[in-house]
Backbone as a printed PyTorch tensor [residue, N CA C, xyz], in Angstrom:
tensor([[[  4.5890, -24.7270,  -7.4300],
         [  3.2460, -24.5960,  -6.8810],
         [  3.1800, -25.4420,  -5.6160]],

        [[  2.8160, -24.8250,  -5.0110],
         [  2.6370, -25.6590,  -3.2160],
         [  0.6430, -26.1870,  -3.3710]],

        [[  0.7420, -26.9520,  -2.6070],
         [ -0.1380, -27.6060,  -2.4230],
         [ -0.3230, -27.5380,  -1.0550]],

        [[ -1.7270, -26.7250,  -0.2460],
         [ -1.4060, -27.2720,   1.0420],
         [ -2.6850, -28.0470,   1.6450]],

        [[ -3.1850, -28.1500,   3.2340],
         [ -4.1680, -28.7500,   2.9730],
         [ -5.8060, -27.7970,   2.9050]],

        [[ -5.9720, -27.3510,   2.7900],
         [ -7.0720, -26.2350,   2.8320],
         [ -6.8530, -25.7280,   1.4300]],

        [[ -5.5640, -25.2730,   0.8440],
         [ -5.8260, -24.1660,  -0.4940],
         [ -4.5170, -24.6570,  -1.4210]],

        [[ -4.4260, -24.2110,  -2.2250],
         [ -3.8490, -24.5420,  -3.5650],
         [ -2.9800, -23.1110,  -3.7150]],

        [[ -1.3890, -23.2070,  -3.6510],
         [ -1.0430, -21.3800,  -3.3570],
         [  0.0710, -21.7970,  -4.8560]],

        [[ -0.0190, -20.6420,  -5.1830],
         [  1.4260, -19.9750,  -6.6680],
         [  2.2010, -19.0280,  -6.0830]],

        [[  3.1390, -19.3990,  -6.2500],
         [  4.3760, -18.0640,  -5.2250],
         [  5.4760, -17.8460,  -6.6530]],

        [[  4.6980, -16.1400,  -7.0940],
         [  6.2200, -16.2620,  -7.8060],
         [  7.0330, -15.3770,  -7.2580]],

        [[  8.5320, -16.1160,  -7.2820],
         [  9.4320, -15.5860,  -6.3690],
         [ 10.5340, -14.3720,  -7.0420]],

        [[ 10.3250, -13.8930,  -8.7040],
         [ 11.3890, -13.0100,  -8.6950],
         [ 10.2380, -12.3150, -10.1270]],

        [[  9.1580, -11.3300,  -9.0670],
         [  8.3010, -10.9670, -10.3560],
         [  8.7970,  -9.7350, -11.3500]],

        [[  8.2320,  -9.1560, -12.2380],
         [  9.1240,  -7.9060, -13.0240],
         [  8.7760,  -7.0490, -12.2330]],

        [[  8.1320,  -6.7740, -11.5940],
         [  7.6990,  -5.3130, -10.7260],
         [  8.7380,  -5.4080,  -9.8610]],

        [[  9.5860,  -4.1060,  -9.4560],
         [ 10.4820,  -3.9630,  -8.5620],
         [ 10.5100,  -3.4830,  -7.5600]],

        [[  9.0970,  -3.3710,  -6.9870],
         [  8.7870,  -3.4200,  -5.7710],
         [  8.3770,  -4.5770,  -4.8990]],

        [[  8.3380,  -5.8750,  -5.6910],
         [  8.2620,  -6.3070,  -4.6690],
         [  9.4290,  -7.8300,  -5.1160]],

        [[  9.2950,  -8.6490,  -3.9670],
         [ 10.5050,  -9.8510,  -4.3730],
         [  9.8060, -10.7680,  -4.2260]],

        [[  8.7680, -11.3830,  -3.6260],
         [  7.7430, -12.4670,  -3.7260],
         [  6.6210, -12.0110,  -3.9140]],

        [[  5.7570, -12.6080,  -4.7470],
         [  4.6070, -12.6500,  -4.8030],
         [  3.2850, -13.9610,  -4.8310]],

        [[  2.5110, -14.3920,  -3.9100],
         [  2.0770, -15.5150,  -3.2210],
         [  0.4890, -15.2230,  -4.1420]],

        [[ -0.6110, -16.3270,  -4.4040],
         [ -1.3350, -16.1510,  -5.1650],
         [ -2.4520, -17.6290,  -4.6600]],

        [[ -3.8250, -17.1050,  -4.1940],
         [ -4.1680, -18.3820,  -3.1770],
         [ -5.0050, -18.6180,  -4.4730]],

        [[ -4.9000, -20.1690,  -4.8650],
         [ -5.7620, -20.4050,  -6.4630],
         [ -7.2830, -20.8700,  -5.7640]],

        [[ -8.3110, -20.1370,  -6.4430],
         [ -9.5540, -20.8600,  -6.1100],
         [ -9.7690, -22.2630,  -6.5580]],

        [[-10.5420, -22.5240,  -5.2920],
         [-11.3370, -24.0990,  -5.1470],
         [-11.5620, -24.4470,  -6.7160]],

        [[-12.4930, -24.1480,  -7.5640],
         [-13.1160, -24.2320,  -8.4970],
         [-11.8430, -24.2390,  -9.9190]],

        [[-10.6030, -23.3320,  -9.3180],
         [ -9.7580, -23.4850, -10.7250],
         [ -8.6700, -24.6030, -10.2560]],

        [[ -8.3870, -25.4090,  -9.4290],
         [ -6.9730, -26.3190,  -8.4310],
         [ -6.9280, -27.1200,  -9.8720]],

        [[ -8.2840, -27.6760, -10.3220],
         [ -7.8170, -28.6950, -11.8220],
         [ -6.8890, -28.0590, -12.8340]],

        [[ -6.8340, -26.5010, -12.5740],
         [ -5.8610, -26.0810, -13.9980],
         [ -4.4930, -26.6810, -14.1400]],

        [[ -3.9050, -26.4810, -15.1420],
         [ -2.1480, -26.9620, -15.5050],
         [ -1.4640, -26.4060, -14.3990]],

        [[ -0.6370, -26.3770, -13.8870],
         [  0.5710, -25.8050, -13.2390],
         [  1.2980, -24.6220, -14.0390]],

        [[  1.4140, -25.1840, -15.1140],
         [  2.3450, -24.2400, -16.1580],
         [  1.1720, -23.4090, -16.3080]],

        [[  0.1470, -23.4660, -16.6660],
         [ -0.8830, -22.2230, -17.0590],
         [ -0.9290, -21.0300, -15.5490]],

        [[ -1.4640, -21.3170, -14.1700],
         [ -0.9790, -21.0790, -13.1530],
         [ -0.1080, -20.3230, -12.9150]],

        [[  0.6970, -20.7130, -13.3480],
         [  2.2430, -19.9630, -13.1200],
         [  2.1490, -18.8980, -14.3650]],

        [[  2.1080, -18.8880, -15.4410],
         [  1.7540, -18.0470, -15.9480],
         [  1.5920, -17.0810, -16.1330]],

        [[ -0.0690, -17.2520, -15.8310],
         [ -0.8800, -16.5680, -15.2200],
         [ -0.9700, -15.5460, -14.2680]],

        [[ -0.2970, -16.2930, -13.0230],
         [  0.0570, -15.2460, -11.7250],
         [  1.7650, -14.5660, -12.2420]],

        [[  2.4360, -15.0990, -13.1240],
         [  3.4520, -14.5580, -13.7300],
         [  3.1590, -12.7620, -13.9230]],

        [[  2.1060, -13.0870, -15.0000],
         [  1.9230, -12.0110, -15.6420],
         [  1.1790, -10.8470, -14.9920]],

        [[ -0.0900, -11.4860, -14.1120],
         [ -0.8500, -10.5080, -12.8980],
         [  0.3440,  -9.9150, -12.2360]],

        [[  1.0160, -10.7950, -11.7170],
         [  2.9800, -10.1330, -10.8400],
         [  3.7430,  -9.1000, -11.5590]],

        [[  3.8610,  -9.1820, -12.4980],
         [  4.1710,  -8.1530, -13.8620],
         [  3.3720,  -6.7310, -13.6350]],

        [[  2.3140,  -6.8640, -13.8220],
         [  1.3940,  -6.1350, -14.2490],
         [  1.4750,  -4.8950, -12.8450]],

        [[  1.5440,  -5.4540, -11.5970],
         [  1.5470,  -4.6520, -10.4120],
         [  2.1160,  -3.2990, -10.1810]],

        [[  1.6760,  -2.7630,  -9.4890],
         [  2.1550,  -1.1410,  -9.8390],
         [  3.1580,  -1.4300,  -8.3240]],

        [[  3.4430,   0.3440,  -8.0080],
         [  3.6490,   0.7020,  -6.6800],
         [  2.4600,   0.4220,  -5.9270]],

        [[  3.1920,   0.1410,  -4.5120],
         [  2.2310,   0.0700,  -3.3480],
         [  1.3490,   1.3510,  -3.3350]],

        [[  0.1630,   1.2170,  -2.9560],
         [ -0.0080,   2.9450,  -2.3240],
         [  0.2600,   3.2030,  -1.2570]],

        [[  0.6180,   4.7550,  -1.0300],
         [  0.8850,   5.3470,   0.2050],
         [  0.5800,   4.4830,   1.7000]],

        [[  1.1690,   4.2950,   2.6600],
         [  0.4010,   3.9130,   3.6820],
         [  0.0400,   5.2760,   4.1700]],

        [[ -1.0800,   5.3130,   5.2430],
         [ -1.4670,   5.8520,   6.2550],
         [ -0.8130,   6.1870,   7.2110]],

        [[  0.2150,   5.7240,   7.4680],
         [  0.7760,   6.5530,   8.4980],
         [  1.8260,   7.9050,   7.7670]],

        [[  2.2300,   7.4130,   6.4530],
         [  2.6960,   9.0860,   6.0640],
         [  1.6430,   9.9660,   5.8890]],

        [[  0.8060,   9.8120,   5.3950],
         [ -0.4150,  10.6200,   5.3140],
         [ -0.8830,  11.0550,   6.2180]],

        [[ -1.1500,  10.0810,   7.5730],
         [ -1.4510,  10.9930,   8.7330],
         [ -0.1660,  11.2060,   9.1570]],

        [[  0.7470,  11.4140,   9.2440],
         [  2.3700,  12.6570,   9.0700],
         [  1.9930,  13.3470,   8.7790]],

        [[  1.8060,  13.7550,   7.1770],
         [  1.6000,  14.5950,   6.8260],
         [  0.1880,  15.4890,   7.1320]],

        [[ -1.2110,  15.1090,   7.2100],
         [ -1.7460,  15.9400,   7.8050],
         [ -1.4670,  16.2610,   9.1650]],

        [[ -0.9310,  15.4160,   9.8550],
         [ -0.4420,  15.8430,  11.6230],
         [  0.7400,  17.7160,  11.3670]],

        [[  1.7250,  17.6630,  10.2570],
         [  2.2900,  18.5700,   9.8240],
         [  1.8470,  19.6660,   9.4560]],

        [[  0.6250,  19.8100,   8.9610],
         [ -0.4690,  20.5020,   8.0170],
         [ -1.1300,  21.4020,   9.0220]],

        [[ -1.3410,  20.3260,  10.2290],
         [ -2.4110,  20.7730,  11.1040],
         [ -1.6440,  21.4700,  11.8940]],

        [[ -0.2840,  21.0400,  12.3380],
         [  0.7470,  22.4800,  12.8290],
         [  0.4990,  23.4870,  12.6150]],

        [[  1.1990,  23.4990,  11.4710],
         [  1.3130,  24.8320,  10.6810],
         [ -0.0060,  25.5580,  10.9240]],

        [[ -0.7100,  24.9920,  10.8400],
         [ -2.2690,  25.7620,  10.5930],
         [ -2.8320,  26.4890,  11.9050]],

        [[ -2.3600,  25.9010,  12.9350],
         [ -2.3320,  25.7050,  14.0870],
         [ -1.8640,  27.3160,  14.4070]],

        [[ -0.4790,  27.0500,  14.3640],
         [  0.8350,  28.2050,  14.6980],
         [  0.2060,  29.2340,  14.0840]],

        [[  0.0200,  29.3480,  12.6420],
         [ -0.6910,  30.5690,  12.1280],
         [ -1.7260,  30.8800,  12.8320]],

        [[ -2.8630,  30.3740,  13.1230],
         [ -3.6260,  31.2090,  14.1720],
         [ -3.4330,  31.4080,  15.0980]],

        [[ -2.8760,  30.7240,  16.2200],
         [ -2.0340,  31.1580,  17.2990],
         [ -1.2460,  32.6320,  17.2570]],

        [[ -0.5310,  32.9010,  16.0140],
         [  0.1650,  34.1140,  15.8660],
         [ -0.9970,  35.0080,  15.4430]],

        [[ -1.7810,  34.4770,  14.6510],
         [ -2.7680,  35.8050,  14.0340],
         [ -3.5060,  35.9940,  15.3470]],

        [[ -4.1730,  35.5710,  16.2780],
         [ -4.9910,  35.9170,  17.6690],
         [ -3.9390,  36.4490,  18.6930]],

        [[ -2.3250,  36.3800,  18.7900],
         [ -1.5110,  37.0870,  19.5540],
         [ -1.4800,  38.4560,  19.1570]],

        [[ -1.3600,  38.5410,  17.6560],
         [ -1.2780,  39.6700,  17.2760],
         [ -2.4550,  40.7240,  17.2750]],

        [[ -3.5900,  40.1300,  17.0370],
         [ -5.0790,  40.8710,  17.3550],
         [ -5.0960,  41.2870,  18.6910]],

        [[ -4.7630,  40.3290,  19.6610],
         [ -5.1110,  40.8920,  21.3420],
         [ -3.9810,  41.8340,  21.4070]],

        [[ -2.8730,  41.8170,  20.6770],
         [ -1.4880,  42.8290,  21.3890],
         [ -1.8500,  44.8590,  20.7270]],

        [[ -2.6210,  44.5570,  19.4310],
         [ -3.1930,  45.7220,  18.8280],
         [ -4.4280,  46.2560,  19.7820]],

        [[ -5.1580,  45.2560,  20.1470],
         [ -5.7870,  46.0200,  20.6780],
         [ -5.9850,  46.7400,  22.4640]],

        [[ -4.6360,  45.5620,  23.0870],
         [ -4.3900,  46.0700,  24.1090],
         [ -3.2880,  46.7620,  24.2950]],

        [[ -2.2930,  47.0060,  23.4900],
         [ -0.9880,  47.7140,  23.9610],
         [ -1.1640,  48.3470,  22.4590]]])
């Protein structure tokens, strides 16, 4: 447990979730009197408990940027093909 001067931090460094390899934990003002060992614990088990990240935003906007292609091209071809029927 680090001690710094403003906040009270728990870093556990090899949690069961395998996404990530550190996990840092800022202890509130009001709990700094707890044990160390409880602490650790504690943020042990919250570290455990962690899922996958979610998605960022930039695959997502990928993927709708991809979406919006496609969607794109299809009308592009469906309005080539309307003006070519009705002029040639």
């Amino acid at each position: 447990m680090l001690q710094g001067v403003n906040h009270q931090v728990v870093e556990v460094t090899r949690p069961e979730c395998e996404y990530f390899e550190r996990v840092i934990f800022f202890v509130k003002p009001e709990y700094s009197s707890v044990s160390e060992g409880t602490l650790r614990e504690r943020a042990g088990k919250i570290a455990g408990e962690a899922g996958a990240p979610p998605p960022t935003k930039a695959k997502i906007n990928r993927l709708a940027s991809i979406g919006k292609l496609f969607l794109s091209a299809a009308v592009g071809a469906t309005v080539t093909a309307l003006v070519f029927r009705l002029f040639f």
